[in-house]
C-alpha positions as CSV (number, residue, x, y, z in Angstrom):
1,X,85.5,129.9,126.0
2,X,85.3,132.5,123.4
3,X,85.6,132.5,119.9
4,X,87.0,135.5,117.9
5,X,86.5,135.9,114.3
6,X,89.3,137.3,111.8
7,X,91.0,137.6,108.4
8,X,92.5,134.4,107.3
9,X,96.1,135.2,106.2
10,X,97.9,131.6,106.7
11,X,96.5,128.4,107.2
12,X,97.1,126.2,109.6
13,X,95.9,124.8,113.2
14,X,98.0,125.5,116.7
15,X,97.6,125.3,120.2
16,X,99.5,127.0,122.7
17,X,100.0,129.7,124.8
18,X,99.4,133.4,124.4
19,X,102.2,136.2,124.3
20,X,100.9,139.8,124.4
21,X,103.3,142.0,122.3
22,X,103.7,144.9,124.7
23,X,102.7,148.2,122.6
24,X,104.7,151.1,122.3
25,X,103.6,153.5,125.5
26,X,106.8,155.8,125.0
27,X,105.7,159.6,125.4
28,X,107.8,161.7,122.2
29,X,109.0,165.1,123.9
30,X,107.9,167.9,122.6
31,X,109.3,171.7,123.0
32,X,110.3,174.8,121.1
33,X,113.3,175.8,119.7
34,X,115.0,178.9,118.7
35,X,115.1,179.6,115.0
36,X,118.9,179.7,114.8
37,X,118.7,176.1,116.4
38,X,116.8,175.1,113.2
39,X,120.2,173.6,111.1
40,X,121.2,171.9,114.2
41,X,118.1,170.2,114.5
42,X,118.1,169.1,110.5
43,X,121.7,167.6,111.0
44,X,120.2,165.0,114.3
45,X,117.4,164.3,112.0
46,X,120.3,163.4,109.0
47,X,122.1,161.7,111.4
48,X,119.0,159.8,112.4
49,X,118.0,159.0,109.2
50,X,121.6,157.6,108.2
51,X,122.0,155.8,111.3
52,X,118.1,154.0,111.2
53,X,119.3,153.0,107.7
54,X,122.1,151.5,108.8
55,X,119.9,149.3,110.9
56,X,117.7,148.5,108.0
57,X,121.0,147.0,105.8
58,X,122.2,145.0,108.9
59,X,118.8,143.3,109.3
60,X,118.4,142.4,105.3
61,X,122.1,141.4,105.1
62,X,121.0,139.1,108.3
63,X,118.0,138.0,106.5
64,X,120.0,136.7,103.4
65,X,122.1,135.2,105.7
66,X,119.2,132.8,106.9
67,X,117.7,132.7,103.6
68,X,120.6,130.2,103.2
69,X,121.0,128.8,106.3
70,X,117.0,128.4,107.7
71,X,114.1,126.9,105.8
72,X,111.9,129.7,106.9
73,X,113.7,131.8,104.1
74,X,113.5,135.7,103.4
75,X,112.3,135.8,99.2
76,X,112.3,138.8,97.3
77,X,109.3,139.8,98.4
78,X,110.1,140.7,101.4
79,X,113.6,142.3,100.5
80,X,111.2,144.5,99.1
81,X,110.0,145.6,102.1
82,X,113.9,146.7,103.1
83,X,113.7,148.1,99.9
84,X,110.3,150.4,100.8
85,X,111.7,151.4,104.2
86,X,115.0,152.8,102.9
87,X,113.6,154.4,99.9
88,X,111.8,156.8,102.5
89,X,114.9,157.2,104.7
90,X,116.4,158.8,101.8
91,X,113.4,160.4,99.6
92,X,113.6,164.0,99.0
93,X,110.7,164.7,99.1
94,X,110.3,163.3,102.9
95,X,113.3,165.3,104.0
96,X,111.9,168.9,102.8
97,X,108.2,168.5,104.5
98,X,110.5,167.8,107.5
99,X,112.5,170.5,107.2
100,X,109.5,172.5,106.0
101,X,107.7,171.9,108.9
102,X,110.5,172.6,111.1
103,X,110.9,176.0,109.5
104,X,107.3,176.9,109.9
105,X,106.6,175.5,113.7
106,X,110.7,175.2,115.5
107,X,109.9,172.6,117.6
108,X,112.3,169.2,118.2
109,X,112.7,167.3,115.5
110,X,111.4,164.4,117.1
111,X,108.4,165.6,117.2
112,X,108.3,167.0,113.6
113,X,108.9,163.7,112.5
114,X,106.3,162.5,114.4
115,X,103.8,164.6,113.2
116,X,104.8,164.6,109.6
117,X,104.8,160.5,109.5
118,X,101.2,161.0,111.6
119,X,99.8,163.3,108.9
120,X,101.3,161.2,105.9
121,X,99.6,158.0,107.2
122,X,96.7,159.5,108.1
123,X,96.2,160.8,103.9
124,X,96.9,157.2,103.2
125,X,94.8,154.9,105.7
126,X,91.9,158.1,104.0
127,X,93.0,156.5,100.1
128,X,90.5,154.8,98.4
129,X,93.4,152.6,96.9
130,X,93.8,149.5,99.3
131,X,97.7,149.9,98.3
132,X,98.2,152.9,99.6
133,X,96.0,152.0,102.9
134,X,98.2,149.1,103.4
135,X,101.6,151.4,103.5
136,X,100.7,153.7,106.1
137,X,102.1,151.1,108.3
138,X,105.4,151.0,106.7
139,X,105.2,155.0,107.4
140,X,104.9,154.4,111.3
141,X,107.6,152.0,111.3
142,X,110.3,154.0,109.3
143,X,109.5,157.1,111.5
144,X,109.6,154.9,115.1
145,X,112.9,153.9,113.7
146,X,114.1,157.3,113.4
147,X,112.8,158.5,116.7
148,X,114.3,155.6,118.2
149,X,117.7,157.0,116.8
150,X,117.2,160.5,117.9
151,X,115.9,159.8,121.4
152,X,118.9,156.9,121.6
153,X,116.3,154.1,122.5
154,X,115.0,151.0,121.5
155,X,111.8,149.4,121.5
156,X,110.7,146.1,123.0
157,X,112.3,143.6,119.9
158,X,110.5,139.8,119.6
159,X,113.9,138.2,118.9
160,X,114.9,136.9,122.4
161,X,111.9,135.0,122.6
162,X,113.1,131.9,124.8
163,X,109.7,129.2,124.6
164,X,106.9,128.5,122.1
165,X,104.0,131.0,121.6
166,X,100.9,132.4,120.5
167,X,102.1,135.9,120.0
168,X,99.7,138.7,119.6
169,X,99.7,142.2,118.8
170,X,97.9,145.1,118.2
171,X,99.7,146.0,115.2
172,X,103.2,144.2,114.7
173,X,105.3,146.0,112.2
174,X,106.9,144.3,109.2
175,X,110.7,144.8,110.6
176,X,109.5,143.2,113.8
177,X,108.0,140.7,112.3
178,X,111.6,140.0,110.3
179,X,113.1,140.7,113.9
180,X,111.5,138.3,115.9
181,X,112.6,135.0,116.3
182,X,110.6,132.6,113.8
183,X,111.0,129.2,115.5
184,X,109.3,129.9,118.8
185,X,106.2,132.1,117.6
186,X,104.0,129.1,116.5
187,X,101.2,131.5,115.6
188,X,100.2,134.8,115.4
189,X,97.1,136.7,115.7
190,X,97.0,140.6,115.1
191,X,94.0,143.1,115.3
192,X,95.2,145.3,112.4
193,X,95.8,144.4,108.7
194,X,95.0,143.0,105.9
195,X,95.8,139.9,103.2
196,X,98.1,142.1,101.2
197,X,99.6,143.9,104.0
198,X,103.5,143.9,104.2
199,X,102.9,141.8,107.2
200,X,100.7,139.4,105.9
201,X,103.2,138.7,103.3
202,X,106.1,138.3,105.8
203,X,103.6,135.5,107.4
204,X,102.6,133.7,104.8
205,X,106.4,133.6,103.5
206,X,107.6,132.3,107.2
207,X,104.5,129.7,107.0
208,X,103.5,131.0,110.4
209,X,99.4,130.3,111.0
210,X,98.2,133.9,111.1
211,X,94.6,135.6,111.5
212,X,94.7,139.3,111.0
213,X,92.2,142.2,110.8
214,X,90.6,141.0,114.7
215,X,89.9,144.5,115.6
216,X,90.6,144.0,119.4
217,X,91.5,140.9,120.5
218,X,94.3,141.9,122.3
219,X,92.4,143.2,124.9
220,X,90.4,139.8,124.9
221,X,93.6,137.7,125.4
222,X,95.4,136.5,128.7
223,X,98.7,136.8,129.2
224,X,99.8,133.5,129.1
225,X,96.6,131.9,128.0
226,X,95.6,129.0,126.4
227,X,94.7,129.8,123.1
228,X,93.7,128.3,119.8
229,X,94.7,129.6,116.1
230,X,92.9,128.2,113.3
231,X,94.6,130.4,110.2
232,X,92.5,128.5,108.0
233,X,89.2,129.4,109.1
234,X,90.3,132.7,110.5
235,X,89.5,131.6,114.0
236,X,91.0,132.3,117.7
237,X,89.5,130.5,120.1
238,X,90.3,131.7,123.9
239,X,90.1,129.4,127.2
240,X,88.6,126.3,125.0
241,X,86.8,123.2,126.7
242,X,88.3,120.6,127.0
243,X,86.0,119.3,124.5
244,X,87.0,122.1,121.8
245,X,90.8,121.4,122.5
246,X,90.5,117.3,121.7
247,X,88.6,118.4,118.5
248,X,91.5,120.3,117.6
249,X,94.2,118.2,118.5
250,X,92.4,115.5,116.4
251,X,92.5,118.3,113.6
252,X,96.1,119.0,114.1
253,X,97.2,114.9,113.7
254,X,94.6,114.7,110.8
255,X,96.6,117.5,108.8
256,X,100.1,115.7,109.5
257,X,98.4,112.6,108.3
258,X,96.8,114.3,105.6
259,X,99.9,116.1,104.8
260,X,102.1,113.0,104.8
261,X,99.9,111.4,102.5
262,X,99.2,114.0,100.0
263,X,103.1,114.2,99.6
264,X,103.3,110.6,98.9
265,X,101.0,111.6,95.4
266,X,103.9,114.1,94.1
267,X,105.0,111.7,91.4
268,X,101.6,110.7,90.2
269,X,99.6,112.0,87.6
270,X,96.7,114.3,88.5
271,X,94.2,111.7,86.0
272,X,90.5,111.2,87.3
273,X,89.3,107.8,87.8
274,X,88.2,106.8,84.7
275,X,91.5,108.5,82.9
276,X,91.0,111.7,82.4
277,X,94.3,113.4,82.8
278,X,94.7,117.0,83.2
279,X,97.9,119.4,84.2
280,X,98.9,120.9,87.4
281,X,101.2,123.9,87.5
282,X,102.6,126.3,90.4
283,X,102.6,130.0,90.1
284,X,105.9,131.9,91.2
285,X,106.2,135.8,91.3
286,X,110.2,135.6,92.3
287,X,112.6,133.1,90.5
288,X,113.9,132.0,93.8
289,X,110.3,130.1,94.8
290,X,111.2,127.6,91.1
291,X,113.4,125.5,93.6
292,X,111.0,124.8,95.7
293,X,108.3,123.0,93.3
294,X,109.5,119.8,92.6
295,X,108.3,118.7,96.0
296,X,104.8,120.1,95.3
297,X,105.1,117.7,92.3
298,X,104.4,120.6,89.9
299,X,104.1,119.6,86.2
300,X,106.0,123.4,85.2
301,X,105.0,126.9,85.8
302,X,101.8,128.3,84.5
303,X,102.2,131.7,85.7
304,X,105.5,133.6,86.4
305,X,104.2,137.0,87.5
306,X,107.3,138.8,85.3
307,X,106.0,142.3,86.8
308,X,108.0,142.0,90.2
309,X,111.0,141.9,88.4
310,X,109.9,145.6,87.3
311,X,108.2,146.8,90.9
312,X,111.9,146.0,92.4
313,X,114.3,147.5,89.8
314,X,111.5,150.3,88.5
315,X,113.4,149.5,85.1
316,X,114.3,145.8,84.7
317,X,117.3,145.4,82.4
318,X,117.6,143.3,79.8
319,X,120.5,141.4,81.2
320,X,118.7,141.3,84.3
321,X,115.7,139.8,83.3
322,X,117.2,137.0,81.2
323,X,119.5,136.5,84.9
324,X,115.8,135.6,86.0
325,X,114.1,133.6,83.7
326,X,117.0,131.3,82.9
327,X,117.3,131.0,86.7
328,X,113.6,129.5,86.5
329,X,114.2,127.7,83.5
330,X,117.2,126.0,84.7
331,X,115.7,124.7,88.0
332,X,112.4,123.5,86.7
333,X,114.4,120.9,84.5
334,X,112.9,120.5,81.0
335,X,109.3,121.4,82.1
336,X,107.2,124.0,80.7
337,X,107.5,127.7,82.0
338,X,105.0,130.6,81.1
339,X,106.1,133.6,81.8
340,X,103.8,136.5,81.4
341,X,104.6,139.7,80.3
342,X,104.6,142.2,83.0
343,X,101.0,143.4,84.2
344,X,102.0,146.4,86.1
345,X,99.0,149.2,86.1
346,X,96.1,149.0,88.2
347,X,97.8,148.2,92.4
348,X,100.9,147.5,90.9
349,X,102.0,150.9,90.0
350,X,106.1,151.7,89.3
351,X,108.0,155.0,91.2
352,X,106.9,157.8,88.4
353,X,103.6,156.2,87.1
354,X,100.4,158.9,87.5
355,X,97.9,157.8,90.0
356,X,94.8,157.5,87.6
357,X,91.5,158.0,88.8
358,X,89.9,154.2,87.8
359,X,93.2,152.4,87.7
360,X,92.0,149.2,87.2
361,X,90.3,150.5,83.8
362,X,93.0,152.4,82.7
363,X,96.5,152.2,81.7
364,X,97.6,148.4,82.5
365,X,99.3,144.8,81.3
366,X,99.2,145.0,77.9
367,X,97.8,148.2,77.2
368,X,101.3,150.0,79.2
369,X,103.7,147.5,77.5
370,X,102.1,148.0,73.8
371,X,102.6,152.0,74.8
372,X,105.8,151.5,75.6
373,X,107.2,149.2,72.9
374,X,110.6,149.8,73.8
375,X,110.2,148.6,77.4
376,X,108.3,146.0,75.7
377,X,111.1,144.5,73.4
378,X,113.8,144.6,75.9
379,X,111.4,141.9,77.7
380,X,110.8,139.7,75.4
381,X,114.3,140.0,74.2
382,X,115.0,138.6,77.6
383,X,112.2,135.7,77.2
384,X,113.5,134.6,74.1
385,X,117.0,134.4,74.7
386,X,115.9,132.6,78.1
387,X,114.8,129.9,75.7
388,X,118.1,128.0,75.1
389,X,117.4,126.7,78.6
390,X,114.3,124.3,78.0
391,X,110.9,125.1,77.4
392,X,109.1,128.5,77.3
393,X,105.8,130.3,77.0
394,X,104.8,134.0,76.8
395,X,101.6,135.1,77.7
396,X,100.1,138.2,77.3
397,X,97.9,139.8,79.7
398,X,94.4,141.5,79.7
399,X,93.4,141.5,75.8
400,X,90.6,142.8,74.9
401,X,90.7,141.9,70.8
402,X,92.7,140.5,68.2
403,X,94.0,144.1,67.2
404,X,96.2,144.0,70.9
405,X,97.2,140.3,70.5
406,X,98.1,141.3,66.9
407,X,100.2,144.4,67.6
408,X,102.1,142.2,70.8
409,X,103.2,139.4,68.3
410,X,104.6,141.8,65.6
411,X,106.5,143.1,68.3
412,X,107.3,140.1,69.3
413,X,108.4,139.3,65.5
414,X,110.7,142.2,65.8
415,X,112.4,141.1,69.1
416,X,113.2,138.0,67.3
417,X,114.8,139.8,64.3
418,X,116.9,142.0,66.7
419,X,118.1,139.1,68.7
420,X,119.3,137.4,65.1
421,X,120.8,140.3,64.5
422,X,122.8,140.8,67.5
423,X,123.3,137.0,66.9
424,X,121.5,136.1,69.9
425,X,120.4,132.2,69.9
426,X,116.8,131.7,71.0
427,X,114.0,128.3,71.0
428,X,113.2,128.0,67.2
429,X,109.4,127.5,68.4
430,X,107.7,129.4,71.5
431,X,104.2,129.1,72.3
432,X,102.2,132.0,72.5
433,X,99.5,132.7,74.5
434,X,96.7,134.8,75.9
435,X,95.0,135.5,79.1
436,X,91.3,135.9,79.1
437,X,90.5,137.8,81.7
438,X,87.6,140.6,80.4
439,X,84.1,139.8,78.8
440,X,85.3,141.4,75.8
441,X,88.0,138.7,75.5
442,X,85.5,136.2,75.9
443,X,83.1,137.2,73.3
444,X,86.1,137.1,70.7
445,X,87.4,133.9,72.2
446,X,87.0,132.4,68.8
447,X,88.9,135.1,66.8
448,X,91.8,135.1,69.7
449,X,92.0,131.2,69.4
450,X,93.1,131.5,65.9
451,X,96.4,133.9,66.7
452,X,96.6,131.8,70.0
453,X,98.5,128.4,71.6
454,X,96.9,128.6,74.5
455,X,94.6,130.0,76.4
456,X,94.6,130.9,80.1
457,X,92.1,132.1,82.3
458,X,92.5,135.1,85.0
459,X,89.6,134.5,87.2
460,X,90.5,137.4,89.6
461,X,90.2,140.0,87.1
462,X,87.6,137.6,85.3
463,X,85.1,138.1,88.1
464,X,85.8,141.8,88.7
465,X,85.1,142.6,85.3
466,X,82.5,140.9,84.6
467,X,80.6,141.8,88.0
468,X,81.5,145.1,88.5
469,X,82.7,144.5,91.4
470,X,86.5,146.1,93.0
471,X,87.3,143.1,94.9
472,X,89.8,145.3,97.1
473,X,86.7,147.4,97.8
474,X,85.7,146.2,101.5
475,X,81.8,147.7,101.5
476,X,81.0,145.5,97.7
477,X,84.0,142.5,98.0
478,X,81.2,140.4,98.9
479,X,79.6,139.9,95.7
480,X,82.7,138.5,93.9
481,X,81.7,135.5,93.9
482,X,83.5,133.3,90.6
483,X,80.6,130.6,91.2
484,X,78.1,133.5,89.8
485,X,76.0,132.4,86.7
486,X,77.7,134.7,84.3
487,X,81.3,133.5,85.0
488,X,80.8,130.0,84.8
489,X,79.6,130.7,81.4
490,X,82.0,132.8,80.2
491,X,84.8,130.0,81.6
492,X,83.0,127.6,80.2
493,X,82.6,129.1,76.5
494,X,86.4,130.2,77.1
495,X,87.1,126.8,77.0
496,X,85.0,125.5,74.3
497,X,86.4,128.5,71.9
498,X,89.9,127.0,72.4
499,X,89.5,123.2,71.7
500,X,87.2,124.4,69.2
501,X,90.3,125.3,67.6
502,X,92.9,122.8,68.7
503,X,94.3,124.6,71.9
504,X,94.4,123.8,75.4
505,X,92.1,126.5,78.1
506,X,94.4,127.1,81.1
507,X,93.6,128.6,84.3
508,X,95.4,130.9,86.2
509,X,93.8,132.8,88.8
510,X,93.1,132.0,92.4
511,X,90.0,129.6,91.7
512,X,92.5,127.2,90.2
513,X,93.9,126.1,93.8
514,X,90.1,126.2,95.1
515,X,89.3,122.7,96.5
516,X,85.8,123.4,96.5
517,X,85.8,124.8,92.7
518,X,88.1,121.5,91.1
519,X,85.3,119.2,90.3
520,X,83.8,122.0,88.7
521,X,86.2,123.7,86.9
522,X,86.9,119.6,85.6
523,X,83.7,119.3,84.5
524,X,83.9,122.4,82.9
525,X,86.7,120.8,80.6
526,X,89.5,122.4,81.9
527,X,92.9,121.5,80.6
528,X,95.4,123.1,82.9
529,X,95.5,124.1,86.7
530,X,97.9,126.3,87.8
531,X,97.9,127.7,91.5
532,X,100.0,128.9,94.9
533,X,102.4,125.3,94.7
534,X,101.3,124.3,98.3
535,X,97.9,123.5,96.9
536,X,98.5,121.1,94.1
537,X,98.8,118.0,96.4
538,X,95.4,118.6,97.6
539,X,94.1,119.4,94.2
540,X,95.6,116.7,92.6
541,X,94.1,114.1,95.1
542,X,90.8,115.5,94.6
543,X,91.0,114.9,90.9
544,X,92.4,111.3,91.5
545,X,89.7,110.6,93.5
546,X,86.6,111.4,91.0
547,X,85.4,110.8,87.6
548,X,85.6,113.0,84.4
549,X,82.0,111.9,84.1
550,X,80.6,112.6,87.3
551,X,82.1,115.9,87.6
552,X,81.0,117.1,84.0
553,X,77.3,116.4,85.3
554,X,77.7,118.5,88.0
555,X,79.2,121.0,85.6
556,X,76.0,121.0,83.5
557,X,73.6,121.3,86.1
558,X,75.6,124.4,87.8
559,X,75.9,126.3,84.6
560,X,71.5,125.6,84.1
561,X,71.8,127.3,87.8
562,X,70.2,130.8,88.4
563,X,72.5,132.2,91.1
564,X,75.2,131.5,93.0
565,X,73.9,130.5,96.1
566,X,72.3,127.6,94.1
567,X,75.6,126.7,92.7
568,X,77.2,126.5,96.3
569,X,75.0,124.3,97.1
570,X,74.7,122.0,94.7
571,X,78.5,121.8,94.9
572,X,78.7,121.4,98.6
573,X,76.5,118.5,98.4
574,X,78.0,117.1,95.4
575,X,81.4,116.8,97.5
576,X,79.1,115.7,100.4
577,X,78.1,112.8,98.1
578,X,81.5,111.9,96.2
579,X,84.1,112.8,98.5
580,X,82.4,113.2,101.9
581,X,83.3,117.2,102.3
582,X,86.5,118.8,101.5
């Protein structure tokens, strides 16, 4: 038995038997060619190009086809992806290095598209910007795809897959991951990528157990071997004992009892044992994931990341983005949707923006939308108008002081006057509200509250900012740690500052849907949980089963704690104590 160690990308326990993905051994030709063969050769690659984008429609008009017809939809998200891979079948700018290249070397073109995709991955997997890393695979794929087309081949393809597996891979590519067939890969371990890789998104959508980033596993595994995927823990375990394989079929009935039960809480309220009642909310970054929350027993929406609408259509329209949020509106049913203006900046950059050199400091959320006021209006045009369809929040990201939250809400005014004036109906009364997700934000927590109706707190920019520390950075990641001295303070003086002044204190960032963080976090006072929509049943049945009191001590004695490794521990035996572990 042998036990590998990974990157968590999907939770989740199976146990079956290994597939080995075979790699891609094909040899490229390579060979000179005359110079007046040079227009010939540009016209195959052309031809290519067209043809391999061909391919890519068929496979995302497929895709929408099962997004109606198979619960393992295609959101979005992942059209996006479709989206990315025919964008560079048909940039400019791609075509002229090939042809560049060509000019300057006359070889096949089959092998100056190899060598141009090669070098343009290479200067990505080199950026220091994790994005960019993460699409040098999305290179690779495109080009394979062309190469296919010019040498008439095909590679090896996942979808004929006849019997259940553990499938693993060296480096599966996003449009083979949309290619393969979904219902008999079980699980899926990989010994590239990362969390926010195109692939990792696929898996996560498809709810396939997945560990990623296992370096080489592949040539650990047995064809054909038993195996075990833990996508929770970011374990594979090869050849287990017998001993190690009843643990984990005891694990995998425990989570379908566990999971049965937990679904039975949907229509309760998340209210602690001695009636303390607090709210739980999902957060959605496409409009299409709103019809999937009642079942999640999600009180509203506490986060609608509106910025996707953006990355997809480089230039939302107005029309387009009201086509969204009343989409969201209409299928949550009467409850509450905050919708946040778009944070776009930082990793989440639109075609055209300047690379800057310390994104995440520069030109982002509310800073680019208050530069742009324009831009700005159409949104919250499109916000307000959504508002005839039930309840509505906006929310504006990253503020820093009351002269940003001031300058949003007179633009904000000024929407409202153009929508009268177009005679445009909206909500005679929409909450406002405001993110707190820098020290500086904290500090003026009291002057924000008054221009406020709610607060909510970003705890992944939260803890970045306030440690210094670039969680996508791989060598300092480590230290983000949201259980550190300083940001339980400035959560918990967050939350003080608003019902100092009558408002509720939110949160919105990934600690939320943190079992081990709920009791503290209640403790801490907060009002309003909003997470990924799988984890409210979990959350909610932690809450149900503790006290407001009993949690509010542990609060007290973590924020008198010196570090954080004192704090993890007093909260792993605090759950030891009241809830016998997580």
């Amino acid at each position: 038995m042998k036990t590998l160690s990974g990157i968590s990308v999907a939770p989740g326990f199976v146990i079956g038997k290994a597939f080995l993905c075979p790699e891609d051994e094909r040899e490229i030709p390579r060979y000179s060619i005359a110079p007046e063969k040079a227009a010939e050769e540009i016209q195959r690659f052309i031809t290519a190009a067209e043809e391999a984008a061909a391919e890519l429609r068929a496979l995302e008009t497929n895709s929408r086809y099962f997004q109606r017809s198979s619960p393992r939809n295609i959101n979005k998200e992942q059209a996006a992806i479709f989206e990315a891979h025919l964008l560079m079948l048909e940039d400019p700018d791609f075509h002229y290095q090939i042809k560049a290249r060509l000019e300057s070397k006359y070889e096949n073109i089959e092998w100056i598209v190899f060598e141009v995709s090669r070098d343009l991955s290479r200067k990505l997997m080199e950026s220091s910007d994790a994005y960019l890393r993460e699409r040098a695979a999305d290179v690779v794929d495109v080009a394979r795809r062309i190469i296919d087309c010019l040498l008439g081949t095909r590679r090896f393809t996942l979808t004929g897959l006849d019997e259940d597996v553990i499938l693993a891979a060296r480096n599966l590519l996003p449009s083979e991951v949309l290619g393969m067939n979904k219902d008999r890969v079980k699980a899926l371990v990989m010994d590239a990528g990362s969390r926010t890789c195109h692939t990792a998104i696929l898996l996560r959508s498809f709810g396939i157990p997945s560990v990623l980033g296992l370096s080489n596993a592949i040539r650990e595994i047995t064809p054909g071997g038993r195996i075990i995927v833990d996508g929770g823990a970011g374990l594979v375990i090869l050849d287990p004992d017998a001993e190690t394989l009843k643990s984990y079929e005891k694990k995998i009935a425990g989570a379908e009892k566990a999971g049965r039960a937990l679904s039975a809480l949907r229509n309760f309220p998340a209210e602690t044992t001695d009636g303390r009642l607090v709210s739980l909310k999902a957060n959605i970054g496409v409009s299409e994931e709103a019809a999937d929350l009642d079942r999640y027993g999600a009180e509203g929406i506490g986060l609608f990341r509106s910025e996707f609408l953006f990355l997809q259509n480089s230039r939302g329209s107005e029309e387009e983005q009201l086509e969204a949020y009343s989409a969201v509106i209409k299928a949550m049913k009467g409850k509450p949707v905050t919708i946040r203006t778009v944070d776009l900046g930082g990793d989440k950059v639109l075609p055209g923006m300047q690379m800057e050199e310390n994104p995440l400091l520069g030109w982002r959320a509310i800073r680019f939308s208050l530069s742009l006021p324009d831009l700005f209006k159409t949104q919250l045009r499109a916000i307000l108008r959504s508002s005839v369809y039930g309840p509505v929040r906006i929310m504006f990201p990253m503020i820093s002081g009351i002269e940003e939250l001031e300058e949003a809400l007179a633009i904000l005014d000024e929407a409202r006057a153009e929508c009268r004036k177009k005679g445009q109906a909206f909500a005679d009364t929409i909450e406002t509200g405001t993110m707190i997700e820098v020290p500086a934000a904290v500090m003026t927590a009291g002057i924000l509250a008054e221009k406020s109706d709610f607060f909510s707190i970003g705890t992944n920019d939260l803890v970045q900012y306030t440690l210094a520390v670039d969680r996508g950075n791989e060598k300092v990641n480590y230290l983000a740690k949201p259980t550190h001295p300083a940001v339980l303070r400035f959560i918990k003086q967050t939350i003080d500052a608003a019902h100092a002044k009558g408002i509720t204190a939110a949160m919105c960032g990934e600690l939320a849907g943190e079992p081990s963080a709920t009791a503290l976090l209640l403790g801490l006072g907060l009002d309003e949980f909003s997470m990924t929509a799988a984890s409210i049943p979990q959350i909610k049945h932690i809450i149900r089963s503790i006290s407001f009191e009993s949690s509010r001590a542990l609060a007290e004695e973590a924020l008198a704690s010196t570090s954080y490794r004192t704090v993890e521990s007093l909260v792993q035996r605090w759950y030891a104590e009241h809830l016998d572990g997580i």
